[in-house]
N, C-alpha and C positions, 0 to 999 in steps of 0.2 A: 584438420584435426579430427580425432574421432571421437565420437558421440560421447560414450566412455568416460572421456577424458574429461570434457566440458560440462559434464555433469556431477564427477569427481570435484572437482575446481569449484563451480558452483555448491556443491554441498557442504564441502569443506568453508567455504569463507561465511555460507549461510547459518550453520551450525545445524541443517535441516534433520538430523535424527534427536537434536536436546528436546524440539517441538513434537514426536511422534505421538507423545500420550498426551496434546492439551489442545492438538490440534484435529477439528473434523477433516479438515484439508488431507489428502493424501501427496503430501507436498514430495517433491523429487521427479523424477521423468515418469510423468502418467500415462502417454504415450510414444513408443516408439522400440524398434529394436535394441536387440545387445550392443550391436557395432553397426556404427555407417558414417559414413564421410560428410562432416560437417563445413561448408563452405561459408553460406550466409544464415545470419540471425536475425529473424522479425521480434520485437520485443512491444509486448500491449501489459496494461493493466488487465482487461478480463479474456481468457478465455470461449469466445461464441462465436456464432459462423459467422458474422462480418471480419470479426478479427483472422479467424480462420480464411476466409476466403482472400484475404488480402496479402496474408500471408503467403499463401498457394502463388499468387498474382504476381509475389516479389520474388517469386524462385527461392525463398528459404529456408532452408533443411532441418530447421528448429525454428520452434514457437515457444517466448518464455513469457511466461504472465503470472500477474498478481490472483487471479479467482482462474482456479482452473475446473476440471472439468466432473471430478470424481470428490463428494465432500460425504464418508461413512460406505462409499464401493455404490456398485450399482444394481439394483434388482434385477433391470431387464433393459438390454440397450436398444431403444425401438424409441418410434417420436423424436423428440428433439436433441436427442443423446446421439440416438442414431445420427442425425443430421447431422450433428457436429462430429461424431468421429468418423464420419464416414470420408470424409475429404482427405483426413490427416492421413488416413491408410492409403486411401485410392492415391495419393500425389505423395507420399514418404515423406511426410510431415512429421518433426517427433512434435513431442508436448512436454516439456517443462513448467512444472509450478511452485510458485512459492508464497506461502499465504504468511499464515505467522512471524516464519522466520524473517520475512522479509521484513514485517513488521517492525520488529524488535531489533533487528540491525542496527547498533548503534552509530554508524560511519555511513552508512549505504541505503539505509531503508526511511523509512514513507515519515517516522516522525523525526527522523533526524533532516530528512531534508525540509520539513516544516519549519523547525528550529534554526536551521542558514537561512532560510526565507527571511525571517524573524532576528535574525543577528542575535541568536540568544548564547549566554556564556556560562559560566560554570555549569555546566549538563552533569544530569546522571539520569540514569534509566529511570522510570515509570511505566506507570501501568502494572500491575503483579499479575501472573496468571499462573499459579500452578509457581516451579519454580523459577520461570523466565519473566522477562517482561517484555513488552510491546508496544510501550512508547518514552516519551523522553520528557524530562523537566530541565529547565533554564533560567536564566536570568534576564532581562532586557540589558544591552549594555546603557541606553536609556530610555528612562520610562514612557512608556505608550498612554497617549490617550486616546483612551475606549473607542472612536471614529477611525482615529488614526491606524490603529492595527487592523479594525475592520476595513479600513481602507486597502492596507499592503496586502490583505488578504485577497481581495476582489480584485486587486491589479493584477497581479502574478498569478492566481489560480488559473486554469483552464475550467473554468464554472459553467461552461457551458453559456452563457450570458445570465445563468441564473444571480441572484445577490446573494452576499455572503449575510447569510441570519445573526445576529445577535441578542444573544437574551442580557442585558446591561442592567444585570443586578450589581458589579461588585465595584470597587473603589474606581476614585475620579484619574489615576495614572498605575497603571498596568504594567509591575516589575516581574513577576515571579506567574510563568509560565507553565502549563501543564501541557503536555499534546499525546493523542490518542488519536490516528487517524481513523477513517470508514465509519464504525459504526460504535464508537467510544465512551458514549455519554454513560455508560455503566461505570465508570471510574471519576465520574464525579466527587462522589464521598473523599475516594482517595486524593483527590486533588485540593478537594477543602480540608484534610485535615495533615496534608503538609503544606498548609500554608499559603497556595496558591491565588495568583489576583484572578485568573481565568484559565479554562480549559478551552483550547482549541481540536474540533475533531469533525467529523464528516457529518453527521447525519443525527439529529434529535427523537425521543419516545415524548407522549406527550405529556409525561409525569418530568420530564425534565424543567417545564420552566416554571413548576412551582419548586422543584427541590432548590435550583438555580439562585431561587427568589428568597427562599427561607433560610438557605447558605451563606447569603451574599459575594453570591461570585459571578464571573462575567462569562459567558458562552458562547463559542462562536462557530458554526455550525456552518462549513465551508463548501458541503460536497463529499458524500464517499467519492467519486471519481475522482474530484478536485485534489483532494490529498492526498491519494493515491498512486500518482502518477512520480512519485520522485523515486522511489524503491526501482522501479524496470527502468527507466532511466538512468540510474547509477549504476544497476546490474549494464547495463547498455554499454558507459564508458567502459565500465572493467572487462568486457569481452574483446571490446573492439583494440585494447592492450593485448591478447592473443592472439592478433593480426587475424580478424576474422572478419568479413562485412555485415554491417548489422543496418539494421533499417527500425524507426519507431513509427506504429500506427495507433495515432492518436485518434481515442474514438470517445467524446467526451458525449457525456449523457446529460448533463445537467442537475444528477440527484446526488 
């Protein structure tokens, strides 16, 4: 299949130009020609020379990741820039990215797959940014208690062995879900004031566990990588339906 095309298909089901004005990401193909013969797909969470070299390693003609490599263009490509695009060029590696959209994917990206984690039901979007949003709210089809979900969290994550954090300020059974993955905790407010028993998302500021506390809501703080990882994974099934070989290099950080 040609490059072109795979990026066509991918931008189309992403909606990657509705994100162009909300996102620093320069999401869409950040490296690589107009046309070339796409065979196999390595598909990571971040863009960097481990992921990079691995990819090189797996003979694959595209790289698609969640944090890719260009966030507002780049001054000067020397140091670690350099280091990293130097591979993609030298071995005809492209680069696809997808930050936001990936996000906010309501069927494929990083809070919906939080939410099947979670068996959560009646969904609709969350998170507002601009005119889109970038995560998802749910129902439990039954109530969680507070250990309990922390628990399904820490099972199923790829945490890196780290614990899934909990700030257990909000009620004794956990119906009405909020999720924001990576770095989320900015939609707190929004989550307490439609209602929600907790927000689940990557990574905490350290003004969250008093907002947390004064809100009374529950917070569960799982891992940017940890939550992360279901967006390029779902992009992953849906490639491998255009009879393509795809390969996932799981590189868990633990943050």
């Amino acid at each position: 299949m040609q490059l072109s095309s795979v990026v066509d298909r991918l931008d189309e089901e992403l909606r990657t130009e509705d994100y162009a004005d909300i996102d620093a990401s320069a999401n869409g193909l950040q490296v690589g020609p107009d046309e070339a013969d796409i065979e196999r797909v390595a598909f990571a969470v971040d863009g960097v020379r481990e992921t990079i070299d691995r990819a090189v390693e797996a003979n694959a003609d595209l790289l698609v990741v969640h944090h890719g490599l260009s966030w507002g263009g780049f001054d000067r490509v020397t140091g670690r820039t350099y280091d990293r695009i130097a591979p993609l060029l030298t071995n005809d590696l492209a680069l696809y990215v997808s930050h936001l959209p990936l996000d906010g994917q309501q069927e494929l990206g990083n809070a919906a797959g939080v939410a099947d984690l979670l068996g959560l039901e009646d969904r609709a979007p969350f998170g507002e940014l601009g005119p889109e949003h970038i995560g998802q709210r749910g129902t439990a089809a039954d109530p969680y208690a507070p250990d309990e979900l922390r628990e399904r969290l820490e099972t199923n994550l790829d945490t890196g062995g780290q614990p899934v954090q909990h700030l257990a300020f909000g009620p004794d059974e956990i119906e009405d879900v909020a999720v924001v993955t990576g770095s989320g905790v900015d939609w707190l407010d929004e989550a307490v004031d439609a209602g929600a028993d907790a927000l689940v998302t990557g990574e905490g500021k350290g003004k969250t566990y008093h907002e947390a506390q004064e809100a009374g809501i529950h917070v569960f703080l799982a891992g940017h990588y940890a939550t992360e990882t279901f967006g390029v994974r779902s992009l992953q099934d849906l490639v491998e339906g255009w009879d393509l070989e795809t390969t996932f290099l799981d590189v868990p950080t633990g943050l």
